[in-house]
C-alpha positions as CSV (number, residue, x, y, z in Angstrom):
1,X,-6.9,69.5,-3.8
2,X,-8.8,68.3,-0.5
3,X,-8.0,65.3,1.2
4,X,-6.3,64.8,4.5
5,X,-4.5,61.4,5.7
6,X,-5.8,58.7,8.1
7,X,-3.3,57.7,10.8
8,X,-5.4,54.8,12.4
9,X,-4.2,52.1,9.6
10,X,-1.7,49.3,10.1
11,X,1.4,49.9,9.7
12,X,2.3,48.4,6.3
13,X,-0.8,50.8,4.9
14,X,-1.7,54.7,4.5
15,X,-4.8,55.9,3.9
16,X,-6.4,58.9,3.2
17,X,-10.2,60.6,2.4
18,X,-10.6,62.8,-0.7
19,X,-13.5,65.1,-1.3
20,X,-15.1,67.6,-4.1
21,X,-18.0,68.9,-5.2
22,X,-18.0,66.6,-8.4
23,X,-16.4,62.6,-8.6
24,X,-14.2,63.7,-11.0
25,X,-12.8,66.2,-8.3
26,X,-12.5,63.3,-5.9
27,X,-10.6,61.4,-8.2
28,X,-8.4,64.1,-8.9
29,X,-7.6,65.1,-5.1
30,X,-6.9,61.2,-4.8
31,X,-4.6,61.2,-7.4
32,X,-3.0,64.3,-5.3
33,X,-3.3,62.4,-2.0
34,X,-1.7,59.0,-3.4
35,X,1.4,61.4,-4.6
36,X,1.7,62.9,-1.3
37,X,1.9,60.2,0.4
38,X,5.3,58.8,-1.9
39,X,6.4,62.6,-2.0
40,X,7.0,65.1,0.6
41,X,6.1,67.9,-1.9
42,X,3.9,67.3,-5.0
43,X,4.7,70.8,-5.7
44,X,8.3,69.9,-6.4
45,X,7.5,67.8,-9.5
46,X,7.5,69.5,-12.8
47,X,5.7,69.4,-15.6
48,X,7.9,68.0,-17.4
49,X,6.3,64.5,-19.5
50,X,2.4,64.5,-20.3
51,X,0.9,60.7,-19.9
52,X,-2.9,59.5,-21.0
53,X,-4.3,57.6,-18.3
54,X,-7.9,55.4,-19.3
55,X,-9.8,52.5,-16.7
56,X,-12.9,51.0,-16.9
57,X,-15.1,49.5,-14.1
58,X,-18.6,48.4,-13.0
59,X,-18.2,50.7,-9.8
60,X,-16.6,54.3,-8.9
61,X,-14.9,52.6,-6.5
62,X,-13.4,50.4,-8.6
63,X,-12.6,53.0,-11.1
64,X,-10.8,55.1,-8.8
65,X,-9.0,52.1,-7.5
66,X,-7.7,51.5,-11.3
67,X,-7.3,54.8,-11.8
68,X,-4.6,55.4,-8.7
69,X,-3.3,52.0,-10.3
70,X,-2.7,53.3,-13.3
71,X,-0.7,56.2,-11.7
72,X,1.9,53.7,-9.4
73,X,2.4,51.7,-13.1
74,X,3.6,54.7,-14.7
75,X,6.0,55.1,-11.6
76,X,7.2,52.1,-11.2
77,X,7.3,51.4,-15.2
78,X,8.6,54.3,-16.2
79,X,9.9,56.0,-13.0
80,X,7.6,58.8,-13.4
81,X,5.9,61.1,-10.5
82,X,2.3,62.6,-11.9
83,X,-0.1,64.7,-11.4
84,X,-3.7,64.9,-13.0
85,X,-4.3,67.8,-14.6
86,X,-7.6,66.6,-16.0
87,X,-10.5,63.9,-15.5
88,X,-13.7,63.3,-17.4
89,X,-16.1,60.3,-15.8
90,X,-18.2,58.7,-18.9
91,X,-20.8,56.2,-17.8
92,X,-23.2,55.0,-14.9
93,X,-23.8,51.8,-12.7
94,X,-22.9,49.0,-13.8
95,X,-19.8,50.9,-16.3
96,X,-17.7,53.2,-16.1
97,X,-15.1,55.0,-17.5
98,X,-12.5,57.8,-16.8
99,X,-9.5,59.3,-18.8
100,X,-7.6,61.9,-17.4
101,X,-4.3,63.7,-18.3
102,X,-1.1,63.7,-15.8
103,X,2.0,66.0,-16.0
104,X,5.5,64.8,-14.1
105,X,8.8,64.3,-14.5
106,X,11.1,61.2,-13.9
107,X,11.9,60.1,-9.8
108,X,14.8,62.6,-8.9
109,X,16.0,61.9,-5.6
110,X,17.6,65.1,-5.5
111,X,14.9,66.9,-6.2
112,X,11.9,65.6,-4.7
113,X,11.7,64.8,-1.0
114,X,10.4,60.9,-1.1
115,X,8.8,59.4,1.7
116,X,7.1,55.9,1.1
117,X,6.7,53.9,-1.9
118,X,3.2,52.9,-2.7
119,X,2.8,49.8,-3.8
120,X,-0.7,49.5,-4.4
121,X,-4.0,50.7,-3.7
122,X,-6.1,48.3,-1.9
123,X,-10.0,47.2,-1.8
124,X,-9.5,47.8,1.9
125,X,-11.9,50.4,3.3
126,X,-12.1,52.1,-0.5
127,X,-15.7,53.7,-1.1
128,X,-16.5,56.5,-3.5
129,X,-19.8,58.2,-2.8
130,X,-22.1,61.3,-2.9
131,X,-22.8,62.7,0.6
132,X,-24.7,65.6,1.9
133,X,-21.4,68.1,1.7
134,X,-20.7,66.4,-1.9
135,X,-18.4,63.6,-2.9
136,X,-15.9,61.9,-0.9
137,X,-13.5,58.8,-1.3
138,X,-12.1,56.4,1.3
139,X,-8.6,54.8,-0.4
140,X,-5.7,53.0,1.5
141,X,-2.6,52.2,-0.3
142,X,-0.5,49.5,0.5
143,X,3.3,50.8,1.0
């Protein structure tokens, strides 16, 4: 997926931009970006577990930013690193609503190379929008 990391945030934050020719691309190359940043190697987690994940919001940027959420609460409640497989975006302004599908496994230190722990992902700087090239997201995760 397409996103590359921003290196001129504080120090207690990481952020990264995600694009795609669709939203629901965007929010799945977010969903990539916000693993890389806890792993050294998304491609090291397997496919192991199959999770639902479902948010609703009045903005895109608000759904992504419950959508990333809903990621980091299957990881911390459940120890679990994921990847979307799937997104479908239902809605327009005012609501909106995405499910998606995510395949992982359980946190192996062994296995997977782990860098940071995300915390959260913040309100700071986050923006989901269309552009001229297509659609592109602005998220920074607290860690």
């Amino acid at each position: 997926m397409p996103y590359r990391a921003l290196d001129d945030i504080g120090t207690a934050d990481a952020a990264f931009e995600a694009w795609g020719a669709t939203p629901e691309e965007v929010f799945a190359a977010a969903a990539d970006a916000t693993l890389n940043v806890m792993v050294e190697d998304p491609a090291a987690v397997a496919a192991r577990e199959q999770r639902h994940l479902t948010a609703e919001a009045e903005s895109l940027d608000l759904l992504l930013l419950g959508f990333l959420n809903e990621l980091l609460y299957l990881k911390d409640a459940e120890r679990l690193l994921l990847r979307v497989t799937e997104v479908r975006l239902q809605g327009g302004p005012g609501h909106w609503r995405v499910e998606g599908e995510a395949r992982g496994e359980e946190i192996d230190p062994d296995r997977h190379a782990l860098v940071v722990d995300v915390k959260a992902v913040t309100l700071h700087r986050l923006r989901v929008e269309r552009t001229q090239r297509g659609w592109e997201a602005t998220v920074v995760v607290d860690v």
